[in-house]
N, C-alpha and C positions, 0 to 999 in steps of 0.2 A: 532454181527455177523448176518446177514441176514438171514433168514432160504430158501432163493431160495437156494444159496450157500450150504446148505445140502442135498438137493434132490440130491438123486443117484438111479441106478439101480437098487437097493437090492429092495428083496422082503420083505415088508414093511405091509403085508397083516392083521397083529394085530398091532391095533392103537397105543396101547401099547409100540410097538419099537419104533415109532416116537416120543411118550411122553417122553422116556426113549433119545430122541436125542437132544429135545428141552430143554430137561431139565439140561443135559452137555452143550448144548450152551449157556446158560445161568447161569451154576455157578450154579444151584440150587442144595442142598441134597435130592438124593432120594436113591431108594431100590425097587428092583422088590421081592416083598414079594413071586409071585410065576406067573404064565403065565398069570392070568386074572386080575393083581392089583399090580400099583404102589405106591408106596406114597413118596412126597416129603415136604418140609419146605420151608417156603416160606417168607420171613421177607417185613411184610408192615410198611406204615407209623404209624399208631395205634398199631399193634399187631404182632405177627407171627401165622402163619396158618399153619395148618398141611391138604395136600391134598390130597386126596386117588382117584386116578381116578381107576375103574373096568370097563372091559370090559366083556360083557354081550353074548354069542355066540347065545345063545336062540333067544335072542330078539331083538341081533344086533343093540347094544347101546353101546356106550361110556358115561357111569358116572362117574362125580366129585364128589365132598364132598368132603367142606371145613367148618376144624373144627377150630371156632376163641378160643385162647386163655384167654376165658372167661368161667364162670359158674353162669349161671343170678341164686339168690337167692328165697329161696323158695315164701317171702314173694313180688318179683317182678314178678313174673310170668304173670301175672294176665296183667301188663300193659304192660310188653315186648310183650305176644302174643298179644296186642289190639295192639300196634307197628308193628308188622311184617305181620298182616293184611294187613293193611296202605300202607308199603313197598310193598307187593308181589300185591298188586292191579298196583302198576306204575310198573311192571319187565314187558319187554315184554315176557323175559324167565327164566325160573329157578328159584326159589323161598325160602327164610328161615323157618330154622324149629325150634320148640326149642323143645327139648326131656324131655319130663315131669319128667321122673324118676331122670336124675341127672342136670338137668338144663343146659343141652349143648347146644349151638348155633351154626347151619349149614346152610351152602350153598348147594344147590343140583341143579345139573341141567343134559341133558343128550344131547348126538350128536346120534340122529337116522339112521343109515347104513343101511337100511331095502332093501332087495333083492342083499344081497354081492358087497354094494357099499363099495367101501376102502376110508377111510378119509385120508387126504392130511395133511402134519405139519401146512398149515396155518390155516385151520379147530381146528386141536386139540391145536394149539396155542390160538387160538382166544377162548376154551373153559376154558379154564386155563386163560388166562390174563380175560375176561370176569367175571369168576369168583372172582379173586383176587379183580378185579378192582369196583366189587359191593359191598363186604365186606368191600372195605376200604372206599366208597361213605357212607355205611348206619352203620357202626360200630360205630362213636361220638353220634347216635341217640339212641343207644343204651346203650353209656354210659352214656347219659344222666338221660336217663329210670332210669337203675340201681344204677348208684351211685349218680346222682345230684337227685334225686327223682322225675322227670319232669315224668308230663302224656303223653302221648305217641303222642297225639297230637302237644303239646309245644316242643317237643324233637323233630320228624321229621322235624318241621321248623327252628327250629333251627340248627340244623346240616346239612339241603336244602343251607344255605346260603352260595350262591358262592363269594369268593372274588376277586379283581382285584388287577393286581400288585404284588409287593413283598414288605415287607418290611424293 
């Protein structure tokens, strides 16, 4: 379905309703936990993601955070974060984090509305696919890290390579 085709009249003023519209158009599972946070499930080609967008009124921000179904091991830490260095230097936006206490790996990034601009579905579409669409680019880099034992270095090029064709 196109999301021109969903633009309507409705006061649409919390990003929020519109993530909650793209996300029925798409089949995805979600849940409005409460007026400033949704989260839905998101099934990629490596992993499923679980994504929390919050909307921010203070700061008039739309954030993601997306959590990959991974938990890097205490004894990898060390070359994941020299990994996501690497990564978040080529992002032009948004960046990975990996949370020291339980070893989780996230995407974050934010859509700025600063002075009561209202974001548009292709906006808050484009912050959701953008996001999915990074995690599933740099996530074998990371498997690599962790489970093939590769330095962070070897891993990023490795999992860099584009192929052609199908097979």
């Amino acid at each position: 379905m196109a999301l021109e085709a969903l633009e309507r009249d409705e006061d649409l003023s919390n990003p929020l309703d519109r993530v909650e519209r793209i996300a029925e158009a798409y089949d995805w599972a979600f849940s409005r936990t409460d007026a400033r946070e949704v989260t839905m499930e998101v099934s990629g080609g490596w992993s499923d993601m679980s994504i929390s967008l919050n909307w921010r009124d203070e700061f008039e921000i739309l954030h993601v955070a997306v959590s990959l179904e991974m938990k890097v091991p205490q004894a990898r830490r060390d070359e994941v974060t020299k990994l996501l260095a690497r990564i978040n230097e080529q992002l032009l936006v948004g960046h990975f984090d990996l949370w020291h206490l339980d070893g989780s790996l996230l995407f974050r990034n934010s859509l700025l509305l600063a002075g009561n601009a209202e974001a548009n579905d292709a906006q808050c579409e484009a912050l959701i696919r953008f996001a999915v669409d990074t995690c599933e680019r740099y996530f074998p880099a990371v498997q690599f890290v962790v489970w093939a034992g590769q330095p962070a270095e070897q891993a990023l090029e490795a999992a860099m390579i584009d192929t052609w064709g199908e097979a």
